[in-house]
C-alpha positions in Angstrom: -10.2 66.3 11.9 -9.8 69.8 12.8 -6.5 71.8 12.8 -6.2 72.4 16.2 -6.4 68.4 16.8 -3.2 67.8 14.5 -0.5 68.4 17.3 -1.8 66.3 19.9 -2.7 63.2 17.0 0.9 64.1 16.1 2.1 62.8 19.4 -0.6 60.2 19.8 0.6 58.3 16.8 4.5 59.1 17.3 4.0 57.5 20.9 2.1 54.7 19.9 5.2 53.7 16.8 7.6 54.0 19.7 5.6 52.0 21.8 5.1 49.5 19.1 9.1 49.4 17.7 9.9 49.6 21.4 13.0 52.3 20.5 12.1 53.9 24.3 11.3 52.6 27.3 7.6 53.5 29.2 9.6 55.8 31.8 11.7 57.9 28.6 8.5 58.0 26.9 6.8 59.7 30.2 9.3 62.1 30.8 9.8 63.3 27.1 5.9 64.3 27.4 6.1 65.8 30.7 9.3 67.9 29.3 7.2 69.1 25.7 5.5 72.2 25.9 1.8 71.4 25.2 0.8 72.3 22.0 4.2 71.6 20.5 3.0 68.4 18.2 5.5 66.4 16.8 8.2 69.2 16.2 8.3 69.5 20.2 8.7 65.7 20.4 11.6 65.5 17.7 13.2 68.8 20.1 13.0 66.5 23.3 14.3 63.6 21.9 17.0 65.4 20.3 17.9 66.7 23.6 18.1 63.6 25.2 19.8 61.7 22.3 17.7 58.3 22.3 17.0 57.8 19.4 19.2 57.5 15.9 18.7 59.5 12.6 17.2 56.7 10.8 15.0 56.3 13.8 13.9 59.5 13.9 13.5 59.2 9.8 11.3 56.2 10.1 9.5 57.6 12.6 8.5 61.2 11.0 7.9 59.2 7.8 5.1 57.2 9.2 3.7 59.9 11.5 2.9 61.9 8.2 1.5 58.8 6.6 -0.6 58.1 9.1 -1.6 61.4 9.4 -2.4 61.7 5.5 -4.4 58.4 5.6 -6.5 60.1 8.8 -7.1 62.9 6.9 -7.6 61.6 3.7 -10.4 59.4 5.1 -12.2 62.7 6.9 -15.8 64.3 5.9 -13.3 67.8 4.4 -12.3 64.5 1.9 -15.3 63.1 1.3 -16.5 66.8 0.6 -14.0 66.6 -2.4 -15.1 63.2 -3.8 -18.5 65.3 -4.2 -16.8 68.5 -6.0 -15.4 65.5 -8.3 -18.2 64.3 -9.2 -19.8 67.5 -10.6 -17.0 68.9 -11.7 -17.4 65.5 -13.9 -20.5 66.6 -14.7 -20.4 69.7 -15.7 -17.5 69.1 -18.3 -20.8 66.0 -19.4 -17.6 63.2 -19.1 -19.8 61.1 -17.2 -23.8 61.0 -16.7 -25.6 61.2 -13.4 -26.5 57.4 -13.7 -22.7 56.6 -14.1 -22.1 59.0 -11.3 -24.6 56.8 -8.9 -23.3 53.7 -10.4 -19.8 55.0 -9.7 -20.3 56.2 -5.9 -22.8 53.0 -5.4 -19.7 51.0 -6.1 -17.2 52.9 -4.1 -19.7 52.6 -0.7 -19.6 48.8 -1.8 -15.6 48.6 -1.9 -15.7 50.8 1.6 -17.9 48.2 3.5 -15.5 45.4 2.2 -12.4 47.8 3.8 -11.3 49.3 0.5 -11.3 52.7 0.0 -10.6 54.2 -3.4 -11.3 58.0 -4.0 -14.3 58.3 -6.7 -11.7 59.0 -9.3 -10.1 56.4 -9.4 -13.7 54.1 -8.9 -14.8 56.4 -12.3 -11.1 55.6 -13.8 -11.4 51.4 -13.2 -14.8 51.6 -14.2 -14.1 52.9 -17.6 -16.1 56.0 -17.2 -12.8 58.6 -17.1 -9.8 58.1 -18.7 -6.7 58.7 -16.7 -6.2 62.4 -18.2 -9.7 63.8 -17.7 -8.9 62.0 -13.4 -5.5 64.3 -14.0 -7.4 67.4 -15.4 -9.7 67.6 -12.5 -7.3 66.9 -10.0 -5.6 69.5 -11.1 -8.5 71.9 -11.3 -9.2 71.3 -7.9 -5.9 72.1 -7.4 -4.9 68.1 -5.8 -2.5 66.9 -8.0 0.7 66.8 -5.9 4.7 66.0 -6.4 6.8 64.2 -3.9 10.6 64.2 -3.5 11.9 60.8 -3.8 15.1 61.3 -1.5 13.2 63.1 1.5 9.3 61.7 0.6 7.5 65.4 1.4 4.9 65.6 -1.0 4.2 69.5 -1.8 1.6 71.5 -4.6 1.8 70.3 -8.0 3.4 74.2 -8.9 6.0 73.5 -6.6 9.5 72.6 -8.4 11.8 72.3 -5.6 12.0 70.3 -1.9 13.0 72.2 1.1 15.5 69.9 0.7 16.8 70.8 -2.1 15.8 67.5 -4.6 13.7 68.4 -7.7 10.1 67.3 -7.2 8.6 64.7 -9.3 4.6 64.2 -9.9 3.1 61.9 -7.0 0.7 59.2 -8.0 -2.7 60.4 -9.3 -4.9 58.0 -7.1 -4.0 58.1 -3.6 -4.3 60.7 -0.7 -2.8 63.9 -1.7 -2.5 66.2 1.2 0.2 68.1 1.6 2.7 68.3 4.3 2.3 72.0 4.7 -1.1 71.3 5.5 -0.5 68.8 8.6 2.4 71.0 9.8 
């Protein structure tokens, strides 16, 4: 997925939750995209219907909420990711936590899981495999720079230096083995 794309996915998956929770009807849904400014994403959505005063808070809440889970889980799952599982690896490697053969038995396993629907990060295939303990996943998450921390009143997940939310809620460390992007990165 490429930067540029995010706006216009933003939309995409906002209008296809309201379709699906039927909060608007087809003709509100029409003229809140012919009012956005192009380009705008999901901030210019959240403007329009703001202006129009469809929707409730919670609404809106639920509806952000699973926008930026969405949009984690697309971009979790993109080649930039997969990209990272490889750093992983050697970075595994070069600290000799692992061998190569474990490595291939490791990444063997985790195409296996993928074709069955599952996908697990190869950290957490090395982790449940016995090959990493959950510190040395932690250690190189961290060295790459993807351990994260989430705010458990407002759910934005930010960098794992971070110590405070926009909102104002002290951040607590997110879960070591699932997607880590950060909401900067999809705004």
């Amino acid at each position: 997925m490429r930067e540029r794309d995010i706006p216009l996915i933003e939309v995409s998956l906002a209008v296809r939750f309201l379709k699906q929770r039927n909060w608007l009807e087809s003709s509100i849904l029409s003229d809140l995209l012919h009012r956005m400014q192009p380009g705008s994403g999901l901030a210019g959505l959240l403007e329009c219907l703001h202006a129009l005063g469809v929707l409730h808070v919670d609404q809106v809440r639920a509806l952000v909420q699973r926008v930026r889970n969405q949009l984690r889980r697309l971009y979790s799952d993109s080649p930039e990711s997969r990209v990272m599982d490889g750093r992983f690896g050697r970075i595994t490697l070069e600290h000799k936590w692992i061998s190569a053969d474990q490595l291939e038995i490791a990444l063997l396993e985790q195409s296996r899981l993928r074709k069955l629907g599952l996908r697990f990060r190869i950290g957490e295939v090395l982790l449940r495999l016995g090959y990493l303990s959950r510190s040395q996943v932690e250690k190189i998450l961290e060295e790459q720079g993807q351990r994260t921390k989430t705010c458990p009143n407002c759910g934005n997940v930010d960098s794992f230096s971070a110590l405070l939310c926009s909102c104002g809620q002290e951040l607590s460390i997110g879960p070591v083995l699932c997607p880590v992007t950060r909401d900067s990165v999809l705004e």
